[in-house]
KOLTORVO-607671 format. One record per residue (C-alpha): x, y, z. Coordinates in Angstrom, 3 decimals, padded with zeros to 6 digits, always signed. Example, Ala and Ser with C-alpha at 12.3 -4.5 7.8 and 13.67 -1.06 7.14 Angstrom:
2
      east     north        up
  +012.300  -004.500  +007.800
  +013.670  -001.060  +007.140
END
This chain:
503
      east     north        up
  +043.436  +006.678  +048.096
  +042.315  +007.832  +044.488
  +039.321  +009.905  +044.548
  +037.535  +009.919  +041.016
  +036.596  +013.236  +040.660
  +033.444  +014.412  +037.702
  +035.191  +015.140  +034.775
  +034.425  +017.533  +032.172
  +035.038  +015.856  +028.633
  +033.765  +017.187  +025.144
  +032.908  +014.113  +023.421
  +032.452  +014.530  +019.716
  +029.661  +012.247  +019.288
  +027.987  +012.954  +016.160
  +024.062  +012.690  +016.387
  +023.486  +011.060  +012.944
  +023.208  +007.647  +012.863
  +024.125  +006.985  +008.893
  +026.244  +009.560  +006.295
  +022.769  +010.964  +005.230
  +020.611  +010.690  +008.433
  +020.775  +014.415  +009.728
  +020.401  +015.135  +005.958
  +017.022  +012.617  +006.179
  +015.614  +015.064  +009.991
  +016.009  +018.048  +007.627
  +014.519  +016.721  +004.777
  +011.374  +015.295  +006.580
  +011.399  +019.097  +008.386
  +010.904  +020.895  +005.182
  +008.622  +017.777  +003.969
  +006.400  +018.924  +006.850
  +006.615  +022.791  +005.709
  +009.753  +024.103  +006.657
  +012.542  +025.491  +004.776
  +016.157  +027.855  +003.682
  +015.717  +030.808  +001.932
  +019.625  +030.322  +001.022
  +018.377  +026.766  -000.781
  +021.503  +025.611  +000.667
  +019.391  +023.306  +003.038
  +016.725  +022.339  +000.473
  +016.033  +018.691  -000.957
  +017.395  +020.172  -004.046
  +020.571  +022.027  -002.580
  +021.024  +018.505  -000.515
  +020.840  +016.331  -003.292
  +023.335  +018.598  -005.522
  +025.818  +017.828  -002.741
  +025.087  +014.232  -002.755
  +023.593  +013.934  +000.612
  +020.001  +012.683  -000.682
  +019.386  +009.822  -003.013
  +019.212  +011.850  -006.790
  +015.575  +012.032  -008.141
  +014.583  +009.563  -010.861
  +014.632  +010.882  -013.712
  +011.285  +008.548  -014.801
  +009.811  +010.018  -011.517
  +009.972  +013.795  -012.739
  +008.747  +012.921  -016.311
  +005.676  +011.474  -014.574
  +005.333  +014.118  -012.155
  +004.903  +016.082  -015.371
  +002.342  +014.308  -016.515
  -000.014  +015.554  -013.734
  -000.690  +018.590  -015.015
  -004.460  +018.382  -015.808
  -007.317  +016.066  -014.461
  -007.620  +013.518  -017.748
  -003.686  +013.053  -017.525
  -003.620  +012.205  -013.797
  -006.969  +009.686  -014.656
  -004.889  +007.787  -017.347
  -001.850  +008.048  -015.230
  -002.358  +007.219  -011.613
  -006.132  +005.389  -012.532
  -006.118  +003.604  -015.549
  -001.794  +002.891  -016.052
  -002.008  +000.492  -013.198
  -004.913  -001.147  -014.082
  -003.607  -002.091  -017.529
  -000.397  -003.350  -015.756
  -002.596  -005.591  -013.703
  -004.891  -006.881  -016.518
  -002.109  -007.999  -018.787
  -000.507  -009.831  -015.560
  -003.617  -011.927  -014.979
  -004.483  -012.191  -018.271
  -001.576  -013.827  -019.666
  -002.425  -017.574  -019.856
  -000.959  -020.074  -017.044
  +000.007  -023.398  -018.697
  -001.365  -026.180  -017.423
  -000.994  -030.191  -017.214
  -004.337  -031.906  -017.830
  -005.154  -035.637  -017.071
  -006.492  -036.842  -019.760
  -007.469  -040.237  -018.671
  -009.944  -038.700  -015.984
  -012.201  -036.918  -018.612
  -012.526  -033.503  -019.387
  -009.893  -032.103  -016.936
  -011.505  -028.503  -016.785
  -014.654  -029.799  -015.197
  -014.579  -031.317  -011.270
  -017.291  -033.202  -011.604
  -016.103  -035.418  -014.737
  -012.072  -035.720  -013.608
  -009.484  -034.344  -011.754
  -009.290  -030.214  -012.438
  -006.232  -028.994  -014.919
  -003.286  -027.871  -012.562
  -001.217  -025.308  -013.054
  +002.619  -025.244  -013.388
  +004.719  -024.396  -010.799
  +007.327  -022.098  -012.719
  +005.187  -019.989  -014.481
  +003.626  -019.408  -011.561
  +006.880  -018.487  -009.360
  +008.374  -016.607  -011.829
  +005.452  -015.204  -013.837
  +002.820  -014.619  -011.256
  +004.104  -014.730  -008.084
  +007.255  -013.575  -009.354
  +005.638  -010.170  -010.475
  +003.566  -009.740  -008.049
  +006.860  -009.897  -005.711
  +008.447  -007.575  -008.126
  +005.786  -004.893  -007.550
  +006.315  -004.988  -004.067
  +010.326  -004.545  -003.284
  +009.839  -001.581  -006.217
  +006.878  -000.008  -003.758
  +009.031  -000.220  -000.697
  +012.021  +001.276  -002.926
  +009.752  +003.809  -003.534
  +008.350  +004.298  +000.011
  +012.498  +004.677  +000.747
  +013.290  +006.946  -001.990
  +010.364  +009.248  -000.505
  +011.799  +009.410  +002.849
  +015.401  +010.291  +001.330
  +016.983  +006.946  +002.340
  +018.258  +004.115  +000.620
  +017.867  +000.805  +002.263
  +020.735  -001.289  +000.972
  +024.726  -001.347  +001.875
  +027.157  +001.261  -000.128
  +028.522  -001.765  -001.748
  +025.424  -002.436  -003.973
  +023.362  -001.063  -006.276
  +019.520  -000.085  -006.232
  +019.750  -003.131  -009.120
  +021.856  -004.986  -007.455
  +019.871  -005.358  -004.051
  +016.696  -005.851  -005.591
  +017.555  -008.555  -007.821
  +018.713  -010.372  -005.234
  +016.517  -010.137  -002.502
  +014.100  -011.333  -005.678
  +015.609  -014.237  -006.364
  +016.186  -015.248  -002.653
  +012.358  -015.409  -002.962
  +011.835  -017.378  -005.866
  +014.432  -020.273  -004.131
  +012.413  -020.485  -001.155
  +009.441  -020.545  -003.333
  +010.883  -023.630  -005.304
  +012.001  -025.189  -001.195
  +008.540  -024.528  -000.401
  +007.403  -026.707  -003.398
  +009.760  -029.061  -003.640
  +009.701  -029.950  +000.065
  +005.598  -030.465  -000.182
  +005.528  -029.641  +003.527
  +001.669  -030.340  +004.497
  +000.710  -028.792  +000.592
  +001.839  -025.205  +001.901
  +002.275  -024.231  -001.404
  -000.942  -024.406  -002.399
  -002.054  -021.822  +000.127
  -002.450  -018.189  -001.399
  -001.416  -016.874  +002.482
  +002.073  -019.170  +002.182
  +003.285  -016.969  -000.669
  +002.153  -013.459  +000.873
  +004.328  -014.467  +004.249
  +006.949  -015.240  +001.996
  +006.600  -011.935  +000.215
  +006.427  -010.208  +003.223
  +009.104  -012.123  +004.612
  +010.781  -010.326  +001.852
  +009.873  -006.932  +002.619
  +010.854  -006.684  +006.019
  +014.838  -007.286  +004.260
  +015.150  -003.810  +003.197
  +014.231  -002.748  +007.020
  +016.393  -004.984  +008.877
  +019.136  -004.182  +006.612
  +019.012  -000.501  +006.474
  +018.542  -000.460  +010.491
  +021.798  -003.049  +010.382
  +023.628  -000.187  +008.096
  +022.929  +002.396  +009.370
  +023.825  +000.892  +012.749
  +026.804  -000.122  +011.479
  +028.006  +003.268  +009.676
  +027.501  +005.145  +013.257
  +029.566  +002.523  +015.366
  +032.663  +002.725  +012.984
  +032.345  +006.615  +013.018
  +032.834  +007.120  +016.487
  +035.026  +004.168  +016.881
  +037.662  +006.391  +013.928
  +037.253  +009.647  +015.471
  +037.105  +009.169  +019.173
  +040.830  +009.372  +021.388
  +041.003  +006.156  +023.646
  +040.392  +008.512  +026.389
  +037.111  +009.122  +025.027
  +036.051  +005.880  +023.898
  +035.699  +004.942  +027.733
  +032.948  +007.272  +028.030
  +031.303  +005.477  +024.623
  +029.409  +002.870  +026.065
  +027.248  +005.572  +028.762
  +026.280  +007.989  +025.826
  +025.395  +005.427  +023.300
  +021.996  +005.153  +024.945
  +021.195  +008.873  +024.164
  +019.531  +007.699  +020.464
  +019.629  +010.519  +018.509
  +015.955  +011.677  +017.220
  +016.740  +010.574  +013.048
  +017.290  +007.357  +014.388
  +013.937  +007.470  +016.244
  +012.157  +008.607  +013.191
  +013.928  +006.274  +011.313
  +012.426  +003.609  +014.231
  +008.795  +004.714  +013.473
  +009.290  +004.990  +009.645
  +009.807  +001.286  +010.289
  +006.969  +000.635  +012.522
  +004.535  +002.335  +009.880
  +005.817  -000.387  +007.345
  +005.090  -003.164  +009.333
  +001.983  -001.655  +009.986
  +000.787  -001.884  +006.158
  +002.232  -005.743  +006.193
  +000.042  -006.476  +009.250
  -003.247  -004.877  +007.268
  -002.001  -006.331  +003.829
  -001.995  -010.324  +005.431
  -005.237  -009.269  +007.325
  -006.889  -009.084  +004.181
  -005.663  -012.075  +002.709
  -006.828  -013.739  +005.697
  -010.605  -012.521  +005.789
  -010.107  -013.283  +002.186
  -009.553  -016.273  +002.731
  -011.818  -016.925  +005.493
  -014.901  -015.313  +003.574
  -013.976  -018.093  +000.489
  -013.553  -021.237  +002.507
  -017.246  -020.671  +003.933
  -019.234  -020.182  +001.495
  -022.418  -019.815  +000.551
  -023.170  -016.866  +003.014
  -026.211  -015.056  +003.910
  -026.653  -011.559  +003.691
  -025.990  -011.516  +007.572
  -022.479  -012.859  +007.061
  -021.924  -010.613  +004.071
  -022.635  -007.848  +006.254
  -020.327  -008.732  +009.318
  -017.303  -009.438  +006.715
  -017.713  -005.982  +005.130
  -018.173  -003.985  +008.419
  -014.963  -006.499  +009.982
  -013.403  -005.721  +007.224
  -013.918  -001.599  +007.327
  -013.259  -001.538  +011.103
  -010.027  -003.562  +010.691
  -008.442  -000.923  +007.554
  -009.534  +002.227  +009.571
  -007.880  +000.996  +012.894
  -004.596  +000.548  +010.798
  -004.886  +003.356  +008.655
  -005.135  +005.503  +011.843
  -002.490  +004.366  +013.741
  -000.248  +004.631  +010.518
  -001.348  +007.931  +009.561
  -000.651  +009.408  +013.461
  +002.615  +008.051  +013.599
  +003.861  +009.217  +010.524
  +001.960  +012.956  +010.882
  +003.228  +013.047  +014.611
  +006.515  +011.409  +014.552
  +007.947  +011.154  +010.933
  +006.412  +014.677  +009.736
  +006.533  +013.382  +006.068
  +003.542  +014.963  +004.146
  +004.416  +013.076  +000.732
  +004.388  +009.300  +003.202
  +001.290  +010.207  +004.946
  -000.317  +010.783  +000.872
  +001.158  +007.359  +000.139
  -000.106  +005.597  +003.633
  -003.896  +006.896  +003.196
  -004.016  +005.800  -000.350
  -002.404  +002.362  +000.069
  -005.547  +001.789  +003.040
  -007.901  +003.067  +001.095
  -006.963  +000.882  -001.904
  -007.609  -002.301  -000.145
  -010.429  -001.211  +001.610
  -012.327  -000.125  -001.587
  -010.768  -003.331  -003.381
  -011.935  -006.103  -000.660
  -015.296  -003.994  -000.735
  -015.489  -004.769  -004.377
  -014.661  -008.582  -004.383
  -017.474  -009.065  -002.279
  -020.035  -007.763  -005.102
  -019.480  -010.865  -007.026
  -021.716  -012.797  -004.600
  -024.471  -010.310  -003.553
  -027.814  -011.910  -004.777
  -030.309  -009.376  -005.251
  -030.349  -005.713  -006.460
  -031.627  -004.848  -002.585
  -028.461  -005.993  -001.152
  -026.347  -003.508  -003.742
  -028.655  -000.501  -002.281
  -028.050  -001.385  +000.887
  -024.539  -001.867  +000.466
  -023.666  +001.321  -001.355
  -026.622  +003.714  -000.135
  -024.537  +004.671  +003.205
  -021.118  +005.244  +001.474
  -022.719  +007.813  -000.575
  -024.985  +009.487  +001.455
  -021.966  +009.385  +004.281
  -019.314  +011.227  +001.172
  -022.473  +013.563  +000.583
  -022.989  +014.655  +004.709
  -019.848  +013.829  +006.249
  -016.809  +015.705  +004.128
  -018.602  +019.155  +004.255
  -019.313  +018.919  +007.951
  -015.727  +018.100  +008.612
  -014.465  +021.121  +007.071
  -016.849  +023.478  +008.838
  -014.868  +025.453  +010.966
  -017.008  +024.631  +014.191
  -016.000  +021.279  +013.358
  -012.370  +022.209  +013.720
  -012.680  +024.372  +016.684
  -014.597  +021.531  +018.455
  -011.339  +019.343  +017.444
  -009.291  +021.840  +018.831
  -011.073  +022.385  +022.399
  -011.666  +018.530  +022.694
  -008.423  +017.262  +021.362
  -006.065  +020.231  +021.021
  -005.871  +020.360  +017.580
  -003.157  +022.196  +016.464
  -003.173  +022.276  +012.867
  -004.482  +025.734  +011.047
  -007.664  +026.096  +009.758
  -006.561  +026.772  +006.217
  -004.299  +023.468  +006.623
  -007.520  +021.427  +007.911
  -009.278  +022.042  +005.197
  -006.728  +021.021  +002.897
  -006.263  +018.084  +004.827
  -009.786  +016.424  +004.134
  -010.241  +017.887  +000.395
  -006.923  +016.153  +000.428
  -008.348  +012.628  +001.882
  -011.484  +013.047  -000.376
  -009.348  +013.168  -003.083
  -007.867  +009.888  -002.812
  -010.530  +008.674  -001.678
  -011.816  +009.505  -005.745
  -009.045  +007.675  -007.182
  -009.187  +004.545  -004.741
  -013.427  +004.665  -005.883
  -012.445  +004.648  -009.619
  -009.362  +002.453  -009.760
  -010.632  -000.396  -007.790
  -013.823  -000.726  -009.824
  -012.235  -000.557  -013.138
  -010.037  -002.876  -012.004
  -013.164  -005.007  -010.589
  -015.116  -004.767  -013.583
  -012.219  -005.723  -015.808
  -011.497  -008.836  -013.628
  -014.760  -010.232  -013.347
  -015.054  -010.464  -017.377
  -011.624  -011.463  -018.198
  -011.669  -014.084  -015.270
  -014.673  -015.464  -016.124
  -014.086  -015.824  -020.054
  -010.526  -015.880  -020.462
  -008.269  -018.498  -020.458
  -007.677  -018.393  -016.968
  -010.880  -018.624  -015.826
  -010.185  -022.173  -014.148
  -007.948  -021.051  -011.825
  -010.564  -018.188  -010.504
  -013.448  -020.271  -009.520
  -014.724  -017.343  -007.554
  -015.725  -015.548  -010.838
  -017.174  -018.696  -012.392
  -020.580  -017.477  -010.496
  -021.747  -021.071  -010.166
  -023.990  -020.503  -007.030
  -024.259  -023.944  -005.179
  -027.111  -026.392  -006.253
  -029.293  -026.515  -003.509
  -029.849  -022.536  -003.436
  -032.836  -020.729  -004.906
  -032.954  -019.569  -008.407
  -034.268  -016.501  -007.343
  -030.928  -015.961  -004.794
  -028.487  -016.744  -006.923
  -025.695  -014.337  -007.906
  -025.076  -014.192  -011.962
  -022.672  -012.390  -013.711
  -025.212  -009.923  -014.972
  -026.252  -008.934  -011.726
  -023.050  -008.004  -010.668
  -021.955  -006.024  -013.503
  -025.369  -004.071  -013.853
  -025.322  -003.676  -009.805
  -021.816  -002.440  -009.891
  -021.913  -000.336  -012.982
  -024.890  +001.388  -011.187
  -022.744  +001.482  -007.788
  -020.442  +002.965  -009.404
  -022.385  +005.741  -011.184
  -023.939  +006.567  -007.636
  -020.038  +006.841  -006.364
  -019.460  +009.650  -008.971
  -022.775  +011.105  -008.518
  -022.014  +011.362  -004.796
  -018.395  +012.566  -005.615
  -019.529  +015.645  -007.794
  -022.197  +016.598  -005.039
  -019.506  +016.430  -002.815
  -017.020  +018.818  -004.734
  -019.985  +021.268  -005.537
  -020.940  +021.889  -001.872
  -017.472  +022.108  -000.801
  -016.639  +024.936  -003.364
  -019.915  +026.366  -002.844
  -019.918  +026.633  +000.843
  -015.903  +026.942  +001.533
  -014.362  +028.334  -001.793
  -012.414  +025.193  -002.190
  -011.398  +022.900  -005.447
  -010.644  +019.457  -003.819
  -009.018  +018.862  -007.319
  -006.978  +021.528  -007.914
  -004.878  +021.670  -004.436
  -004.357  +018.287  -003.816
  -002.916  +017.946  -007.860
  -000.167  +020.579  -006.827
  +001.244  +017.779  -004.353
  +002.578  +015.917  -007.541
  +004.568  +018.947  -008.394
  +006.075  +019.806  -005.513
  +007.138  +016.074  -004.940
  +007.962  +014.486  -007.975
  +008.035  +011.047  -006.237
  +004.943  +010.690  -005.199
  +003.205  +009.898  -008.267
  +005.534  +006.933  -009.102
  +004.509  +005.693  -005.861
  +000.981  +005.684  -006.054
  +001.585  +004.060  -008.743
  +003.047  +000.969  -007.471
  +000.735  +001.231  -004.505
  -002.482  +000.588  -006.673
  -000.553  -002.116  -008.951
  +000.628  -003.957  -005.483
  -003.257  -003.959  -003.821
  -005.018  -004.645  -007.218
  -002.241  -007.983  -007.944
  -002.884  -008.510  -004.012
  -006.865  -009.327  -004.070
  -006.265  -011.663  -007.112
  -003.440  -013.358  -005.432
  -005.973  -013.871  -002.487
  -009.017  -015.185  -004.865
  -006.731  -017.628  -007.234
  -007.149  -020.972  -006.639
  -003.470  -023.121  -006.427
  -003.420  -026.579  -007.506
  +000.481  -027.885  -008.734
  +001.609  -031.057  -010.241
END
């Protein structure tokens, strides 16, 4: 009889799950605060060994650049929406009819339709461009690159591009039930396209750990392999989460398209229905900004991703917000509208950052970040909350005129403001009203936003400003980011609101 006896066997398992994943744990440790007085076991002592992907060098210059307050506006506010303008303005070719009449108007012939290629490769082609750079970006932030050894950053991206753009032209060419005339057919395919980068870093990284212990494990130990495989080390976990968090902005990013799109195909509303999109709309954002923002604060401890995170839901919160203006039909429904944003910015923020406010967090929900560190945290959230404000209603403003008198004006029928013909003169939205209204919205946002900063530095000693800038210093890549995160929600609301009709 053989009795199997316990054995006690060392098994060198390492805990890392790719070449740089214990390098990524550390680096989201001293992300969260923590750090080497030796700089050995800094980002910058990591990346001098070649453990981290290098810095960009485009990515420091713009860090730079965020020096002062009118540098960071033309920078992170007004950079991105130039970008966007000249992508919608360019002019879309088109093929008329001209045996139906004039072909712009409906009501004479059949409408002009656009073509196809311009469209995938132009338009939808950019607007996919934007978005595999953001997720690049959202990678290069958490210190890991995405695609196989064997590639380049180029490389990868080019082709995951152009994957799109053939399924684009299958999409078309195929005519399957007119799916490609459907604005929500070409954001699943786009994020299709970003959940690539995820499934093929998880496959990598996978992969890299596998061969590892398969080359440095004796046979001996290799029969033990299969029981401690399910011990998953915790940068694999994070790694897990970091995922999670990206289908997370996907989900919100199609649920916006969607109400979009519902809030277009039923028009004319009243200012009921107006009012049960907007507050839909602000319930849905803050449920998925929340759950993003916990999971990367309590499981990724990434300070730089959860910047990135609360600025990308903001974006689309304020930007959706602002697409409904353009049918609002009387000045009452613009004070309405805006008078509890800015008396809640006025009230709310202070309150939050009282310090019976934090101690009631901490008895009721154990709260365990510092009071200092609170405070920072909401100037911090205010702060973006600024730049979402100002970027999405300069990019509003700029769309509604160009849309409605440039050359691409037929393809945006919802800033034609042609009110249907049966409504009352007196209810109808124009294109005055809704630049006066917003111009006037926008004034009370700024009026509400210096109230907001005075009170805080008068009651707390605090510039909401001035510590949240030093967060573009200490990480150079977050300003690139934000970047591509306003240029990828501002394209997304006027991919929703175009109107697709091919030869």
């Amino acid at each position: 009889m053989v009795n199997l006896r316990q054995a006690n066997v060392t098994l060198r398992l390492s805990r890392a799950w790719s070449e740089a994943d214990s390098v990524v744990t550390e680096h989201s440790r001293l992300l969260a605060g923590g750090g080497d007085p030796t700089g050995e076991a800094t980002p910058a002592g990591l990346r001098h060994r070649g453990e981290l992907p290098p810095r960009s060098s485009l990515a420091l210059r713009l860090a730079g650049w965020t020096d002062t307050s009118w540098k960071r506006f033309l920078l992170l506010q007004l950079l991105p929406v130039l970008v966007v303008v000249f992508w919608f303005s360019v002019p879309i070719p088109v093929d008329l009819w001209p045996d139906r009449g004039d072909a712009d108007d409906p009501s004479i012939g059949r409408p002009a339709k656009m073509n196809f290629w311009f469209f995938l490769l132009f338009y939808y082609g950019g607007y996919n461009a934007v978005a595999l750079w953001l997720v690049n970006q959202i990678f290069r932030v958490y210190a890991l690159n995405w695609w196989p050894s064997s590639m380049t950053a180029w490389s990868a991206n080019v082709m995951t591009w152009l994957s799109t753009l053939v399924v684009g032209a299958i999409i078309y060419y195929c005519a399957l039930q007119n799916l490609e005339k459907f604005t929500l057919t070409w954001v699943l395919l786009t994020l299709t396209t970003l959940l690539l980068p995820v499934l093929v870093s998880l496959g990598v990284l996978r992969s890299q750990n596998r061969n590892r212990h398969r080359h440095t494990l004796t046979e001996f130990q290799k029969i033990f392999l299969a029981e401690a495989e399910w011990r998953t080390p915790s940068s694999y976990r994070r790694f897990l989460w970091f995922a999670v968090t990206l289908s997370i902005t996907y989900l919100a990013l199609l649920a916006g398209e969607y109400l979009a799109h519902l809030f277009l195909s039923t028009l004319p509303h009243t200012w009921l229905d107006g009012l049960i999109y907007v507050y839909s709309w602000v319930i849905t954002v803050f449920v998925f900004g929340y759950v993003a923002e916990w999971i990367i604060e309590a499981k990724i401890h990434s300070w730089p991703l959860t910047m990135i995170y609360r600025y990308y839901f903001t974006l689309i919160y304020f930007i959706f917000y602002r697409s409904l203006f353009a049918r609002l039909r009387s000045l009452d429904q613009f004070v309405l509208v805006q008078l509890g944003s800015s008396l809640w910015v006025v009230c709310i923020y202070p309150i939050r950052m009282s310090r019976w406010v934090h101690s009631l967090l901490v008895y009721l929900f154990g709260l365990e970040r510092p009071y200092e560190d609170y405070v920072k945290h909401i100037s911090r959230t205010f702060f973006l909350r600024n730049y979402a404000e100002n970027t999405t209603m300069v990019a509003f403003l700029a769309s509604v005129v160009i849309l409605h008198f440039g050359p691409n004006a037929r393809f945006y029928p919802y800033f034609s403001f042609r009110p249907p013909v049966d409504d009352h003169p007196e209810h109808q939205y124009t294109l005055a009203l809704t630049l006066w209204a917003s111009l006037a919205v926008w004034a009370s946002e700024l009026a509400a936003s210096f109230c907001t900063r005075w009170i805080v530095w008068l009651c707390y000693g605090h510039a909401i400003g001035r510590e949240a800038a030093k967060d573009f210093q200490r990480y150079p890549e977050l300003a690139l980011a934000m970047i591509f995160v306003a240029i990828h929600v501002l394209q997304d609301m006027l991919l929703a609101l175009i109107q697709l009709d091919f030869t």
